[in-house]
C-alpha positions as CSV (number, residue, x, y, z in Angstrom):
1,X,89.4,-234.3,-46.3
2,X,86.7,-235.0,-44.2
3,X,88.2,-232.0,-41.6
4,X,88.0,-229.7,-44.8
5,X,84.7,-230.3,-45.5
6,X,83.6,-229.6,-41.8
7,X,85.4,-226.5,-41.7
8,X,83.7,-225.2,-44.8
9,X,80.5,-226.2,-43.5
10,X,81.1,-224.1,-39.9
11,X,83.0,-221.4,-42.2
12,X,79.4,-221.3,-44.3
13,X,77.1,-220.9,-41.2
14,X,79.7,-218.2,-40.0
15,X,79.2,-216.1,-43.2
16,X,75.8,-216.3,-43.3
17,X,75.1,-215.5,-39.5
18,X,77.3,-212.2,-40.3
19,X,75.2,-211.4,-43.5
20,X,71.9,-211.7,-41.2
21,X,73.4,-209.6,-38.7
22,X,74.3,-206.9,-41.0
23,X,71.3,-206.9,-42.6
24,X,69.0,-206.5,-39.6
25,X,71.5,-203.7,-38.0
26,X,70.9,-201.7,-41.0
27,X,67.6,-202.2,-41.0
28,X,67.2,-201.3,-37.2
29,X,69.4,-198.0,-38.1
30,X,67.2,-196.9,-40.9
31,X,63.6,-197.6,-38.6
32,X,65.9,-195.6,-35.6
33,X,66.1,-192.4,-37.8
34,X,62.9,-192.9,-39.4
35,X,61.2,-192.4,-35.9
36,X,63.7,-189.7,-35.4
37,X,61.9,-187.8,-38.4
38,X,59.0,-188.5,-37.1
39,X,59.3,-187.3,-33.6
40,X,61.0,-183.9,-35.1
41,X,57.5,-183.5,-37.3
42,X,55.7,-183.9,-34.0
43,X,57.9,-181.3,-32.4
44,X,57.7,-179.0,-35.5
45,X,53.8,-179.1,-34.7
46,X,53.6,-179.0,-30.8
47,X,56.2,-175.8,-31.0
48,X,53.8,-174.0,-33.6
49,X,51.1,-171.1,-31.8
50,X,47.4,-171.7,-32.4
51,X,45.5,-174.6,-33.8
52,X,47.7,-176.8,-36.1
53,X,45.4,-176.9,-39.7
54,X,43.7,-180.4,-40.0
55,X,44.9,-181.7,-43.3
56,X,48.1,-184.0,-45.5
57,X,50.9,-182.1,-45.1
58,X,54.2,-183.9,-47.2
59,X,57.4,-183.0,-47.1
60,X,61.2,-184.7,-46.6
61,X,64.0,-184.1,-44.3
62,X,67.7,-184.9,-44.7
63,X,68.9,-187.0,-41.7
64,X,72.3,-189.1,-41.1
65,X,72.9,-188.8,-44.8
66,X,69.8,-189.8,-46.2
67,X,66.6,-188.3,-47.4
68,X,63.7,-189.0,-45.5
69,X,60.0,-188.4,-46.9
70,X,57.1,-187.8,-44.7
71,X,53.4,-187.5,-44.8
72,X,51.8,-185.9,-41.6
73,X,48.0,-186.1,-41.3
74,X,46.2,-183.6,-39.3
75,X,42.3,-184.2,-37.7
76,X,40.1,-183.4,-35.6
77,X,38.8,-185.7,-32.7
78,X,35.3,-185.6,-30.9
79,X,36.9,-183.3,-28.4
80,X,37.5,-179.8,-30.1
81,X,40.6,-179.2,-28.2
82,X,42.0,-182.2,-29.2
83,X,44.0,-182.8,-32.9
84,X,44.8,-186.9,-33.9
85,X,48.3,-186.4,-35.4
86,X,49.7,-189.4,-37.4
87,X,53.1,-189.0,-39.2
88,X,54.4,-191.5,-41.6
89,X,58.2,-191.6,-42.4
90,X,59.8,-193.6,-45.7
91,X,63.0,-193.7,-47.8
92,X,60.9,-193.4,-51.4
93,X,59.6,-190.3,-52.0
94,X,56.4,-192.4,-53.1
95,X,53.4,-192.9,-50.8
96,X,52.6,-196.7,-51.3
97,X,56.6,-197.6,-50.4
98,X,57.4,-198.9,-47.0
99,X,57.0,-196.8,-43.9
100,X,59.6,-197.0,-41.7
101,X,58.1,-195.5,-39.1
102,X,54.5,-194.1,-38.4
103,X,54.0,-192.4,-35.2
104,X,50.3,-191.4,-33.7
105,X,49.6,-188.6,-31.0
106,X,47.0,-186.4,-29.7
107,X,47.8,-183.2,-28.8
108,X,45.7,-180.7,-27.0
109,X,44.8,-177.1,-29.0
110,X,45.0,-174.4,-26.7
111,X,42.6,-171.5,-27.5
């Protein structure tokens, strides 16, 4: 009896440890492709001509299966060659959910 019970107490410890596993490889996953998003708004901008317009920009992007929303921000810095880009990637389509990821850059305006 007593070997029962300890075996259902490792057996218990083993489930759980699985459970948090899972759970934090999916979240990993999800942050993974959420920078992913990110980095291909980044690109989207950089590979444009000109100026990019300063500015909220929203929009969503389907990625490993999932739909990804996104909010880029666009401004101007002290230098005016210089744009502050800041992207923000979430699963809910609604601004105050969760951000995944949120990636910051300054990229140089050629004239």
């Amino acid at each position: 009896m007593v070997a029962l019970a300890v075996i259902a107490l490792g057996m218990a410890a083993v489930i759980k440890t699985v459970t948090t596993t899972t759970s934090n490889t999916i979240h990993l996953r999800d942050k993974t492709f959420a920078y992913w998003v990110a980095q291909n708004q980044i690109a989207e901008i950089e590979l444009t001509t000109g100026n990019p317009k300063t500015g909220f920009t929203d929009g969503e992007e389907e990625l490993a299966g999932m739909t990804w929303h996104w909010t880029r921000k666009i401004e101007g810095t002290e230098d005016p060659d210089t744009s502050r880009v800041e992207v923000y990637v979430r699963k809910d389509k609604d601004k105050s959910a969760q951000n995944y990821a949120t990636l910051v850059t300054l990229m140089f305006n050629p004239k």
